[in-house]
Residue frames relative to the residue before (quaternion, step in Angstrom):
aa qw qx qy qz dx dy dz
X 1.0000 0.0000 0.0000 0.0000 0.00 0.00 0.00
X 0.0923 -0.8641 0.4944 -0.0192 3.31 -0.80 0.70
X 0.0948 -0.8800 0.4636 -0.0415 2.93 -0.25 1.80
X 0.3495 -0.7285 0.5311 0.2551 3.72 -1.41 0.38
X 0.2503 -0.6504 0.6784 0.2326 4.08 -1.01 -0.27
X 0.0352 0.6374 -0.7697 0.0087 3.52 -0.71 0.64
X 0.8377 0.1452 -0.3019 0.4313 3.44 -1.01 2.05
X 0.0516 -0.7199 0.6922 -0.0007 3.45 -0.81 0.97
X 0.1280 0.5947 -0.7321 0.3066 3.45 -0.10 1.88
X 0.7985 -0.2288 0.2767 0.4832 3.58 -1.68 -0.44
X 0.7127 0.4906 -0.2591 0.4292 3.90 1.03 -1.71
X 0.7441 0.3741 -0.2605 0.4884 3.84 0.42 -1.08
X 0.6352 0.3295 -0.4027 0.5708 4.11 0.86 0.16
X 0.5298 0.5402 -0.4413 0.4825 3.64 0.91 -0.37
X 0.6891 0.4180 -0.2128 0.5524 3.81 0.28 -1.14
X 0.7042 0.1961 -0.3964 0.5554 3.70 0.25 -0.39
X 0.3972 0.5341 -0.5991 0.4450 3.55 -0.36 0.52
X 0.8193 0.3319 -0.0472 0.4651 3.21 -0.06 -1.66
X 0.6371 0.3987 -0.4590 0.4737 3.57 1.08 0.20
X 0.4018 0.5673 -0.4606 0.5519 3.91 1.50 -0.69
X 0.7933 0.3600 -0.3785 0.3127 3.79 -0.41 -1.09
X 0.8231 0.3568 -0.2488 0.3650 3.54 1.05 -0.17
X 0.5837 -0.6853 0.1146 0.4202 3.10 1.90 1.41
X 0.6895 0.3925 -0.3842 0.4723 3.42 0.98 0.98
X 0.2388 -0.8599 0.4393 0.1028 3.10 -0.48 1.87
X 0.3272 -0.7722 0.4851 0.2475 3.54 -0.71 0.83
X 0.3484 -0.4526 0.7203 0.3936 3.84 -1.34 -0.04
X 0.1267 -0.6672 0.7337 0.0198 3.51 -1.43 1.22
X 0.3196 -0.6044 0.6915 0.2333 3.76 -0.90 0.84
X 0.1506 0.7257 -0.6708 -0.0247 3.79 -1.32 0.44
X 0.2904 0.8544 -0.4030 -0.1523 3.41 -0.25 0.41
X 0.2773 0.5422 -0.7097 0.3542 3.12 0.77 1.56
X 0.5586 -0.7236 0.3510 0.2029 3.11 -1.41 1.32
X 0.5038 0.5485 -0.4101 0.5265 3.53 1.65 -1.04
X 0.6759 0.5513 -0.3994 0.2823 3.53 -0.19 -1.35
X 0.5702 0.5841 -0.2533 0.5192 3.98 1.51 -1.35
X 0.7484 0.4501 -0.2958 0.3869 3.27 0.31 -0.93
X 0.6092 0.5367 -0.2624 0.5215 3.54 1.02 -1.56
X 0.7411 0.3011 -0.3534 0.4850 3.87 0.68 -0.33
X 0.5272 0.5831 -0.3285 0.5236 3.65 0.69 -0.25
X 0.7912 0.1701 -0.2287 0.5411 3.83 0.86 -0.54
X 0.9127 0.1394 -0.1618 0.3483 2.93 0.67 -0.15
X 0.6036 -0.6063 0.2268 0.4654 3.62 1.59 0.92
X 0.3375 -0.7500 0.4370 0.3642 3.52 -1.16 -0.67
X 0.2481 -0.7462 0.6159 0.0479 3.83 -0.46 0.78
X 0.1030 -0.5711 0.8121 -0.0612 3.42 -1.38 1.19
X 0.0205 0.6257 -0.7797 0.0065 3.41 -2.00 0.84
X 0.3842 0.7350 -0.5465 0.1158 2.73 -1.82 -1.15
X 0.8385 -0.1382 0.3641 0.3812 3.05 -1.40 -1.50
X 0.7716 -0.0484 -0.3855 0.5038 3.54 1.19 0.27
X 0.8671 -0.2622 0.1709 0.3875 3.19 -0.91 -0.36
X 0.6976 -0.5763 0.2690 0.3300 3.70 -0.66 1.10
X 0.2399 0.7524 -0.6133 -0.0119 3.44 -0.58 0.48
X 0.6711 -0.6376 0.3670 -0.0921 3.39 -1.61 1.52
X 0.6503 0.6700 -0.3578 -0.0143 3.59 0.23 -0.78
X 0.5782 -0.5129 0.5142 0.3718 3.80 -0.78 1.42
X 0.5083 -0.4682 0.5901 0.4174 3.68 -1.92 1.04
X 0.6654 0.4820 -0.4378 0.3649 3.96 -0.11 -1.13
X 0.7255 0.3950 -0.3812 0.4152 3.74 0.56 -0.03
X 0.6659 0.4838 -0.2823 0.4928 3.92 1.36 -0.04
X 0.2473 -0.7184 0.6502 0.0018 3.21 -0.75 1.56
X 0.1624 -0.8776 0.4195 -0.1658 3.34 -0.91 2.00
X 0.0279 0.9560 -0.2716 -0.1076 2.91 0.15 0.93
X 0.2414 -0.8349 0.3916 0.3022 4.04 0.37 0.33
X 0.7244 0.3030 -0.2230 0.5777 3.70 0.47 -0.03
X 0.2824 -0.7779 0.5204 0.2105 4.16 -0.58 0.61
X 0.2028 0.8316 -0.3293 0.3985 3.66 2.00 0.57
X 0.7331 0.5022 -0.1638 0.4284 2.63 0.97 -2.01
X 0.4946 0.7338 -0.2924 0.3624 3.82 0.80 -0.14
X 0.5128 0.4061 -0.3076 0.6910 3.39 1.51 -0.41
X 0.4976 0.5660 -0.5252 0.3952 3.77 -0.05 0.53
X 0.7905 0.0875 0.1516 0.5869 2.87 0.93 -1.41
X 0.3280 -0.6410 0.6591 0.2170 3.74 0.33 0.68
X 0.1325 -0.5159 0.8318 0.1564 3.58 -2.02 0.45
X 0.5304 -0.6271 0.5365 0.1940 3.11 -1.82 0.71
X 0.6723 0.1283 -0.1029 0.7218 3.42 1.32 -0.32
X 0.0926 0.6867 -0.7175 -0.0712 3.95 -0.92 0.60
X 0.2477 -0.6797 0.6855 0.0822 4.06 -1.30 1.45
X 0.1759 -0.8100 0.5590 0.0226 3.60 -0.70 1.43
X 0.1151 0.8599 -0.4959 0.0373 3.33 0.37 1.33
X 0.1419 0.7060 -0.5720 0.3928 4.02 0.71 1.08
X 0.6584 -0.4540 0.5400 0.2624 2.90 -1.71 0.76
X 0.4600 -0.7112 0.4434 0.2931 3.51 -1.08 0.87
X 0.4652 0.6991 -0.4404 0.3177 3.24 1.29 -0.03
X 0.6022 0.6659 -0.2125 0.3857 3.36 1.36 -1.36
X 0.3176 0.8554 -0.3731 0.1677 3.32 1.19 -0.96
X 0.7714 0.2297 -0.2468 0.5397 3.66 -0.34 -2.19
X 0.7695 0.2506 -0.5354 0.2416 3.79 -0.05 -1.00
X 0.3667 0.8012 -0.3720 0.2921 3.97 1.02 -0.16
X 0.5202 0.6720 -0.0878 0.5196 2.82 1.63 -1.75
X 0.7374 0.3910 -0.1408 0.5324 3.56 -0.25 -1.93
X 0.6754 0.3172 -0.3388 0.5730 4.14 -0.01 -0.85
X 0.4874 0.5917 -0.4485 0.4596 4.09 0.07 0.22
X 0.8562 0.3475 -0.1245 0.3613 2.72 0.04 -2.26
X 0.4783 0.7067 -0.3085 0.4203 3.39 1.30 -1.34
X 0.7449 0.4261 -0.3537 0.3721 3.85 0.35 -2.07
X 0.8520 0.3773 -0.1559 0.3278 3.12 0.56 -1.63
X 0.3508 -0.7846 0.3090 0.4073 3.63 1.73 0.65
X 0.7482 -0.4186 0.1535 0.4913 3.75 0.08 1.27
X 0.5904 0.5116 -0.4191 0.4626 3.79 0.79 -0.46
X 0.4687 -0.6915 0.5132 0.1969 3.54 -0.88 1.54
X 0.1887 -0.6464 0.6180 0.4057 3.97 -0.97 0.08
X 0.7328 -0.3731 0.3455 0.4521 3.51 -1.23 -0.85
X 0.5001 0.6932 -0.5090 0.1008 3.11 0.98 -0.51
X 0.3351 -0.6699 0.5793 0.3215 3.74 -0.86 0.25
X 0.4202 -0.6973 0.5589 0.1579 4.29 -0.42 1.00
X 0.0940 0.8065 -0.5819 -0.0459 3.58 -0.89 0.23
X 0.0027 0.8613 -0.4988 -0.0966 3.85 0.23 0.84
X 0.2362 -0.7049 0.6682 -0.0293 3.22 -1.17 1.89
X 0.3311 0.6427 -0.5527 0.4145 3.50 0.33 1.70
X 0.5552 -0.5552 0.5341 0.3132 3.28 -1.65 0.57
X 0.7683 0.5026 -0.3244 0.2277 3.28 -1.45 0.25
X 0.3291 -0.7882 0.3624 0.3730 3.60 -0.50 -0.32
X 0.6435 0.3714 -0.2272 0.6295 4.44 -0.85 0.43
X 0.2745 0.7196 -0.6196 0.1513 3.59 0.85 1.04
X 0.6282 0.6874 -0.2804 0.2329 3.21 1.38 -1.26
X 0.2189 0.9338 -0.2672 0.0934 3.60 1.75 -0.46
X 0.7959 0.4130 -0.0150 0.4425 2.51 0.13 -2.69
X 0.8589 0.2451 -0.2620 0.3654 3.33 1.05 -0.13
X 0.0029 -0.8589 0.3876 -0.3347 3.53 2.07 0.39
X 0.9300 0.0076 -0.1582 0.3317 3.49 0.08 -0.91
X 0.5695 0.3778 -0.5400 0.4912 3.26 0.84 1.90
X 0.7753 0.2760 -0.2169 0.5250 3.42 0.77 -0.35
X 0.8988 -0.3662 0.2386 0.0339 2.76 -1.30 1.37
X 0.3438 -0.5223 0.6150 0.4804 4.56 -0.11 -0.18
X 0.6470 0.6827 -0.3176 0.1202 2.44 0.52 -2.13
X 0.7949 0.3307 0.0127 0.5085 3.31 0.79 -1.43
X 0.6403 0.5145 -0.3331 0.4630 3.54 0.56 0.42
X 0.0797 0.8210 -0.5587 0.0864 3.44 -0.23 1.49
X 0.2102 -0.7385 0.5664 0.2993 3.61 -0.81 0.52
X 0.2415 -0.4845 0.8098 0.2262 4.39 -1.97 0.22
X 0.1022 -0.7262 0.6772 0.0600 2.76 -1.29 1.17
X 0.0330 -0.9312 0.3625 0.0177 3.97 0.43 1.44
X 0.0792 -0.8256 0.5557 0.0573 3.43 -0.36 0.20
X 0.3690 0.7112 -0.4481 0.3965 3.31 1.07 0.41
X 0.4128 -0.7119 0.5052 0.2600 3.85 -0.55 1.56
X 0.2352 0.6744 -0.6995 0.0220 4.00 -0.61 0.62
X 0.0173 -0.7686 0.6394 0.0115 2.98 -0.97 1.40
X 0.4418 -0.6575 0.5634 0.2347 3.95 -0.83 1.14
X 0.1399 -0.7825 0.6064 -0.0214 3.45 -0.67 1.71
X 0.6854 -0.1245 0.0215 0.7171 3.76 0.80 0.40
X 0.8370 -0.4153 0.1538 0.3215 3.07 -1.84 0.92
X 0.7430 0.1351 -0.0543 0.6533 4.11 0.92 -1.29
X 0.7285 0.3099 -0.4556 0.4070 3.55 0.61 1.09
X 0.0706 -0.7258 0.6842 -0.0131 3.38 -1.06 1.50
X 0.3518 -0.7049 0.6107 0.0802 3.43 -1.66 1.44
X 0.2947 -0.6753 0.6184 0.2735 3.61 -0.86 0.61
X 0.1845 -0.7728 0.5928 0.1317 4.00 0.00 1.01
X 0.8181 -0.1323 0.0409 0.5582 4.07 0.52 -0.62
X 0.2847 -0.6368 0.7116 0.0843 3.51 -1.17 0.55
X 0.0403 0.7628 -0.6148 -0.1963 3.85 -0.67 0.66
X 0.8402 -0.0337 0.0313 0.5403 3.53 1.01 -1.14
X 0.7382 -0.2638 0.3620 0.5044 3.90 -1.10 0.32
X 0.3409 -0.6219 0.6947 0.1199 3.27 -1.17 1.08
X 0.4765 -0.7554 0.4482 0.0380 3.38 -1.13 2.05
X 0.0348 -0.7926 0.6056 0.0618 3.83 -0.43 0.26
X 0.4586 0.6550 -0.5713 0.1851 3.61 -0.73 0.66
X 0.5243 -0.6172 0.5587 0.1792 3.08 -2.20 -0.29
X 0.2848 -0.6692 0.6268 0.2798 3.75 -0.45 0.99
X 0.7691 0.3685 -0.3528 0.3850 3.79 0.19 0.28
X 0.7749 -0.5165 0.2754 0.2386 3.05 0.63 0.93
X 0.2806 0.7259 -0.5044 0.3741 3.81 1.55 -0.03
X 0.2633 -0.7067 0.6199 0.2168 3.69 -1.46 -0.23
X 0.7461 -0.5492 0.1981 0.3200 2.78 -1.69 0.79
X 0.4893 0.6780 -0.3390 0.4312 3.52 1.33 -0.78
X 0.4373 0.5626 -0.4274 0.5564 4.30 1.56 -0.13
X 0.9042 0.2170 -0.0178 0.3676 3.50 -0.11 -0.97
X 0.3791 0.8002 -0.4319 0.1719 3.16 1.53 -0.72
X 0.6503 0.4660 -0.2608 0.5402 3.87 0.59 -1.27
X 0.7452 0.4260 -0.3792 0.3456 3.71 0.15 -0.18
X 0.4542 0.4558 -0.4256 0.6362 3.46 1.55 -0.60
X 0.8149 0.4080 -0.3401 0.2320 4.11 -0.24 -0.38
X 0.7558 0.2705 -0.4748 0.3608 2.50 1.51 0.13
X 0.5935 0.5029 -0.5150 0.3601 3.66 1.03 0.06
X 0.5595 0.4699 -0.5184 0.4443 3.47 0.60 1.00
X 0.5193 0.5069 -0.4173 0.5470 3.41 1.40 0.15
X 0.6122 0.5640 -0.3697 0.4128 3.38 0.97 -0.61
X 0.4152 -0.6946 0.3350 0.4826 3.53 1.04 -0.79
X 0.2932 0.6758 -0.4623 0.4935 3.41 0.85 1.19
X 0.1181 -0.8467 0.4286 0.2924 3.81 -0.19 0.16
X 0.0052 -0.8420 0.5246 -0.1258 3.82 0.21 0.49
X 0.0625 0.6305 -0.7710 0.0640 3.30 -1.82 1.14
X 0.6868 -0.2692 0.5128 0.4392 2.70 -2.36 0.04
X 0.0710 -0.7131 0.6896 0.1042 3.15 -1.99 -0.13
X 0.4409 -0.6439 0.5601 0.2780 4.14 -0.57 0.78
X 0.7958 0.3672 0.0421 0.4797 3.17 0.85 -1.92
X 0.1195 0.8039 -0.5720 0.1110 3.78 0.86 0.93
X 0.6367 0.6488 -0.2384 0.3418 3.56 1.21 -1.26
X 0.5583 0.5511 -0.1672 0.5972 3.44 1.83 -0.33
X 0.6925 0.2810 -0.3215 0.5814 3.58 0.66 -1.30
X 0.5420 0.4565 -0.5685 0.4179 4.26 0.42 -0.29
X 0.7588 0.3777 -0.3905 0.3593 3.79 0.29 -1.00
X 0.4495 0.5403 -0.4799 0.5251 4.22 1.40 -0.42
X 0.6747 0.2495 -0.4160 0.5563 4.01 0.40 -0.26
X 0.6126 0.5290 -0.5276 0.2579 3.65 -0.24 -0.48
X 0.5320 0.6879 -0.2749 0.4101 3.49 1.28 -1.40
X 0.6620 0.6333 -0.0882 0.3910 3.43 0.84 -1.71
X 0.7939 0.3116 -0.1323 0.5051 3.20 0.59 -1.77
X 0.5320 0.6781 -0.3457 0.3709 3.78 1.14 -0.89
X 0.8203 0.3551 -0.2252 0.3877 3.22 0.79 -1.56
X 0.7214 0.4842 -0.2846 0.4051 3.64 0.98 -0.45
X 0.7285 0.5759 -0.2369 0.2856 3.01 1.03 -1.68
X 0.7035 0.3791 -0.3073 0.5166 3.64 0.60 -0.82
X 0.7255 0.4049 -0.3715 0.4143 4.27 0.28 -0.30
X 0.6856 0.4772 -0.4001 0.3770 3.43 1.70 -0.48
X 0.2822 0.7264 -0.3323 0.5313 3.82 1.99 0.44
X 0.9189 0.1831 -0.1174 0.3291 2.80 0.05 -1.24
X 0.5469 0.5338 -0.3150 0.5627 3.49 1.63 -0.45
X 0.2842 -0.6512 0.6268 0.3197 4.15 1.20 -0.54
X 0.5808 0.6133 -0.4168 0.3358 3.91 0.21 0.90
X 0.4603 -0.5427 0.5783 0.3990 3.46 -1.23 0.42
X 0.6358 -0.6372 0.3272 0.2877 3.07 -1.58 0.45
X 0.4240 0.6490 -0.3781 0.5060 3.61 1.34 0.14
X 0.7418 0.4592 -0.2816 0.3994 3.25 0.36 -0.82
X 0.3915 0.6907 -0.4442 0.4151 3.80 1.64 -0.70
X 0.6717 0.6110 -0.1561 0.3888 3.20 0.80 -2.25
X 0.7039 0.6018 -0.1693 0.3371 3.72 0.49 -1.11
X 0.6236 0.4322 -0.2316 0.6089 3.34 1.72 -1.21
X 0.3928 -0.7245 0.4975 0.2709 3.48 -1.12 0.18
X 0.4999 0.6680 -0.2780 0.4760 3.48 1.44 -0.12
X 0.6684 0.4275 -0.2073 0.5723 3.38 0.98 -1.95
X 0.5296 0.6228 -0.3898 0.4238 4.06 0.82 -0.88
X 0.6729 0.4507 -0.2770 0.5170 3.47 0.29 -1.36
X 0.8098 0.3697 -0.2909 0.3505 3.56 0.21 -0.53
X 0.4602 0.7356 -0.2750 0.4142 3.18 1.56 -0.43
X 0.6619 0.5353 -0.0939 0.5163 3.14 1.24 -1.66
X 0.6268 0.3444 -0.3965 0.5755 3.90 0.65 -1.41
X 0.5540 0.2702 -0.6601 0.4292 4.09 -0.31 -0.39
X 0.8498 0.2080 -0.4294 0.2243 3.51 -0.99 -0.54
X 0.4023 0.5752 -0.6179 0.3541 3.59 0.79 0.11
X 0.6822 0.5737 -0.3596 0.2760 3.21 0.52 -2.09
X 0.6589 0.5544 -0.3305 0.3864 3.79 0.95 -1.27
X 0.6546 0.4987 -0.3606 0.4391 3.70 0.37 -1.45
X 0.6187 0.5740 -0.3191 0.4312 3.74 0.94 -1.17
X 0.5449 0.6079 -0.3311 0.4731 3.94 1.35 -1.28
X 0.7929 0.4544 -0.1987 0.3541 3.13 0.06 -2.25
X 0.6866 0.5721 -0.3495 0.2814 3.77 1.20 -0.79
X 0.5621 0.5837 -0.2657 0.5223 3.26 1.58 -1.23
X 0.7344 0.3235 -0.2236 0.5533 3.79 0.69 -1.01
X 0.4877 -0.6145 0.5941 0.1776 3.80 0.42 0.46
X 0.3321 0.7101 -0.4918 0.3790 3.26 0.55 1.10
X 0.1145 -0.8270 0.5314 0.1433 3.51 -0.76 0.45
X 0.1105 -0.7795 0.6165 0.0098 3.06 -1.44 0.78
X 0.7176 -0.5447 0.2428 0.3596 3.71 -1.28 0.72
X 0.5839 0.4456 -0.0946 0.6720 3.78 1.74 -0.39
X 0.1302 -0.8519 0.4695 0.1919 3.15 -0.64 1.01
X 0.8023 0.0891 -0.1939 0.5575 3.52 1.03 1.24
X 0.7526 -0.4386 0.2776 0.4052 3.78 -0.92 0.39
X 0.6028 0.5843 -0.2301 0.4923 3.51 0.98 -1.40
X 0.7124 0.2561 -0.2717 0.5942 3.83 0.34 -0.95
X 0.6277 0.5454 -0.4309 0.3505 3.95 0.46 -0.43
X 0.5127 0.6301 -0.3567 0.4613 3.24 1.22 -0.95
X 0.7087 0.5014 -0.2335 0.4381 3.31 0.09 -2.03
X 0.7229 0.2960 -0.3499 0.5172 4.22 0.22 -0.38
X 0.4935 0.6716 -0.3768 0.4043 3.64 1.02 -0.52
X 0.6555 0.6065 -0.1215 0.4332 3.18 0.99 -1.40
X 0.8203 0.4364 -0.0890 0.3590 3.10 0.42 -2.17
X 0.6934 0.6351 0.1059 0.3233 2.99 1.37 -1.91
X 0.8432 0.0639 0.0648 0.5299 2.99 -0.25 -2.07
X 0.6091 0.5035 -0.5007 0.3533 3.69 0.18 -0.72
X 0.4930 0.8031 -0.3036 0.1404 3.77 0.48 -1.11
X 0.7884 0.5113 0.0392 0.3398 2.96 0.86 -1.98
X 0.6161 0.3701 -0.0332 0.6945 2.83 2.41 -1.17
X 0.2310 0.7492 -0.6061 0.1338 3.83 0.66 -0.12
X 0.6950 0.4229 -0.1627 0.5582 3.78 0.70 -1.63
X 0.5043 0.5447 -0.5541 0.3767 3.70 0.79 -0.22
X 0.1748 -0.6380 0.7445 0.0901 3.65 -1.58 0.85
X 0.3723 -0.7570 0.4958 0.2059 4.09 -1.05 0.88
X 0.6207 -0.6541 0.3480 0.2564 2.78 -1.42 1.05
X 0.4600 0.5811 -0.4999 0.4480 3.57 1.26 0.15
X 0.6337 0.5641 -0.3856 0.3626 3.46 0.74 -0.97
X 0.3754 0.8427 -0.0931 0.3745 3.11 1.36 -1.30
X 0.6955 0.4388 0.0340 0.5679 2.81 0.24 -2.45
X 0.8465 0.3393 -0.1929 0.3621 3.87 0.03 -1.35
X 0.6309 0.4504 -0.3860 0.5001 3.63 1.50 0.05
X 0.5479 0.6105 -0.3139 0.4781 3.69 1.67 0.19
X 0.1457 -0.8361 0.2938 0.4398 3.21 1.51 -0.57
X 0.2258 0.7258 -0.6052 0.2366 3.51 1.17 1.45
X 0.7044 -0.4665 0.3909 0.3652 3.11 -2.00 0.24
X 0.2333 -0.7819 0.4654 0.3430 4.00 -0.51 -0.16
X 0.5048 -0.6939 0.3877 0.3368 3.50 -1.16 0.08
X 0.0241 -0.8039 0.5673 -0.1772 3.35 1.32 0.84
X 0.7297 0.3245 -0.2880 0.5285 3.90 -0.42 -1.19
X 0.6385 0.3252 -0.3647 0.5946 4.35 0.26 0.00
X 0.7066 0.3574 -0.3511 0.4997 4.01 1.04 0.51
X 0.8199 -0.0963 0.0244 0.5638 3.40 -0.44 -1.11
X 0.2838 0.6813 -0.5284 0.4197 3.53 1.03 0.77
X 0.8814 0.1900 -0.2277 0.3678 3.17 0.48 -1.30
X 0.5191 0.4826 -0.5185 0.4783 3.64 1.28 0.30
X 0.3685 0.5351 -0.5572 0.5170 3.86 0.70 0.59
X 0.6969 0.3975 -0.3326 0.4956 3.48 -0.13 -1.45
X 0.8507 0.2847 -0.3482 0.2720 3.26 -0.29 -1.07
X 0.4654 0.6122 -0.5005 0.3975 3.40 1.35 -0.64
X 0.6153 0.6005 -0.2483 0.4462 3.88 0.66 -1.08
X 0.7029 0.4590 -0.2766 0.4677 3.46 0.89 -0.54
X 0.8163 0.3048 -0.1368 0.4713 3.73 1.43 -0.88
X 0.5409 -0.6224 0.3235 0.4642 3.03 1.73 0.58
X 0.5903 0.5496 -0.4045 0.4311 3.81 0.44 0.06
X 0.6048 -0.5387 0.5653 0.1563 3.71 -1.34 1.74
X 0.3284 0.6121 -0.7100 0.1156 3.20 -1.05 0.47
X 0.3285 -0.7670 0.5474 -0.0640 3.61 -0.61 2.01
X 0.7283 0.4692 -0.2139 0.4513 2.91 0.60 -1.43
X 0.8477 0.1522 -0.3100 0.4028 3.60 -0.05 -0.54
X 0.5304 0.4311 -0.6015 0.4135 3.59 1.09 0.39
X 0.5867 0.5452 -0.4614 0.3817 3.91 0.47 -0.10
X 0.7519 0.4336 -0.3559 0.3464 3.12 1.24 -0.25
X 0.4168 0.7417 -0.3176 0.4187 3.10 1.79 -0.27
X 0.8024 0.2462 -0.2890 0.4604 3.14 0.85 -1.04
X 0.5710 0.7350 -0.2991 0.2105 3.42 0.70 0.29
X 0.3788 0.7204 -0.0693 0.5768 2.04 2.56 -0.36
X 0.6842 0.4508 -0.2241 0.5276 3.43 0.72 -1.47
X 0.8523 0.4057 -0.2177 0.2483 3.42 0.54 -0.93
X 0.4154 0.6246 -0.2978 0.5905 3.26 2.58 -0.23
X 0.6976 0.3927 -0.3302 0.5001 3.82 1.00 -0.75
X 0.6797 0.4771 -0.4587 0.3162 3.90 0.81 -0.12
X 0.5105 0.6089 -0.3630 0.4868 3.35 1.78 -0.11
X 0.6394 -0.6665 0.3523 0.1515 3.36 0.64 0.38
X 0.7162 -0.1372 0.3719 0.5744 4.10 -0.93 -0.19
X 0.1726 -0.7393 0.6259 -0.1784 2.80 -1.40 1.26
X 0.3121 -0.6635 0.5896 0.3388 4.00 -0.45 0.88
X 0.6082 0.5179 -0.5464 0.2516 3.39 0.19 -0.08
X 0.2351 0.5172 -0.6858 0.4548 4.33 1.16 0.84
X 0.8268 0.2908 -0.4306 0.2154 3.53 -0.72 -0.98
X 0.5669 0.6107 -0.3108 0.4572 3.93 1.37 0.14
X 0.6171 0.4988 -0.5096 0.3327 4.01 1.09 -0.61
X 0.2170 -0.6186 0.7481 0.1029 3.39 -1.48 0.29
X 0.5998 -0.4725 0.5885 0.2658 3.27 -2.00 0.82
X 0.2787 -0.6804 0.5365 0.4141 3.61 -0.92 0.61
């Protein structure tokens, strides 16, 4: 089987790690140039939370340009880039392989929801699976990425209805790799159990410069925390969406108990993102529970106010707040 990486952030060097350890070397696209080089001299190295894995540069096939992929189709290609990257991601694809789709079957290991868009009108349903991952990989120097927490099995499926027998072999092996991972029926549910998650923290812990504990601590930043996930459960009901909770109130109550813990000291990669002066992935967050809220007739203030608060914190450019992130 022959698989591609599209992105050499913390997730696409995290996953290829763990696909080397389970004897199946991927082509990784990277095209930051430091990040190439730093693997090329000096291999890539995963820790943390599972077990060590190793791999010599002479054993990593690099690729700088994701073009190069129409040479050689992959049978499976994992598109772990920022969702921002998507349309031009999209257009260099469509362009290499002149508009005629291969087989590969896509899988996008990205935050948000409607990643599959930008690229919707060349490739196939058929072929378009989303991982829905919550695994913490945080990039501790250019070719070394730490696995900081692990909460549940990394999710593989298809909002179109494909079966497990598509993907099956890739969930075995990045659970051979030491990652656990399955198929899922119900991926469209575990993406919205992360939307919930990332909505409420990610865009106020940006703009406040805070870890996500602290959000929790203020009563102000709390209240708002909560209305995003009302505003969602309230979305997902009108649109007949499911989600892992069957309403805000019980979502809250694991939110609390559960998820928020492990990550309290966690600071988001938007923050991240906004002290780098990059774009964030805000519009693939409470962007799209705007849209959709708009589509089912249902208000949602809160996370379009945060949306734009967003847009207007990223036209200000770089931010001192790089020389402040910490590793959770």
């Amino acid at each position: 089987m022959k698989i591609a990486i599209l992105g050499g952030g913390a997730v696409g060097l995290g996953l290829g790690a763990t696909l080397h350890a389970a004897g199946c070397a991927p082509r990784i696209v990277v095209r930051n140039a430091a990040t190439r080089a730093a693997l090329q001299a000096r291999g890539l190295h995963r820790f943390g939370f599972f077990d060590p894995v190793a791999i010599a540069p002479e054993q990593l096939e690099l690729l700088s340009d994701p073009a190069a992929l129409a040479n050689d189709p992959p049978d499976i290609a994992l598109v772990c880039t920022k969702t921002t990257a998507n349309p031009e991601l999209s257009r260099v694809l469509e362009d290499a392989f002149g508009g005629t789709p291969p087989p590969t079957k896509w899988v996008f290991c990205q935050n948000g929801w409607g990643s599959e868009r930008a690229f919707a009108g060349w490739l196939p349903e058929a072929q378009l699976f989303h991982a829905r991952v919550i695994t913490g990989f945080r990039r501790a120097r250019e070719n070394e990425i730490e696995i900081t927490a692990h909460a549940q099995p990394i999710a593989v499926g298809s909002l179109f209805r494909e079966p497990a027998s598509a993907l099956g072999s890739l969930c075995d092996r990045i659970a051979a790799g030491g990652l656990p991972c399955a198929f899922t029926r119900g991926i469209g549910a575990e993406l919205w159990g992360k939307m919930l998650y990332n909505c409420a923290l990610n865009p106020l812990g940006a703009l406040l410069e805070v870890a996500y504990g602290e959000l929790i601590q203020r009563p102000p930043s709390k209240a708002l925390v909560e209305s995003v996930v009302v505003e969602i459960f309230a979305v997902l009901a009108a649109a007949e969406f499911e989600a892992p909770w069957p309403d805000a109130g019980t979502y809250l109550e694991v939110f609390y108990r559960e998820l928020l813990p492990p990550t309290e000291r966690h600071r988001s990669s938007m923050l991240q993102d906004l002290a780098a002066g990059r774009r964030t992935e805000i519009d693939a967050l409470c962007g799209e529970v705007v849209a959709l809220g708009e589509q089912v007739g249902v208000a949602t203030p809160v996370n379009a106010a945060l949306v734009t608060l967003l847009r207007a914190r990223e036209a200000r450019g770089p931010s001192s707040a790089a020389t402040r992130l910490s590793a959770p």
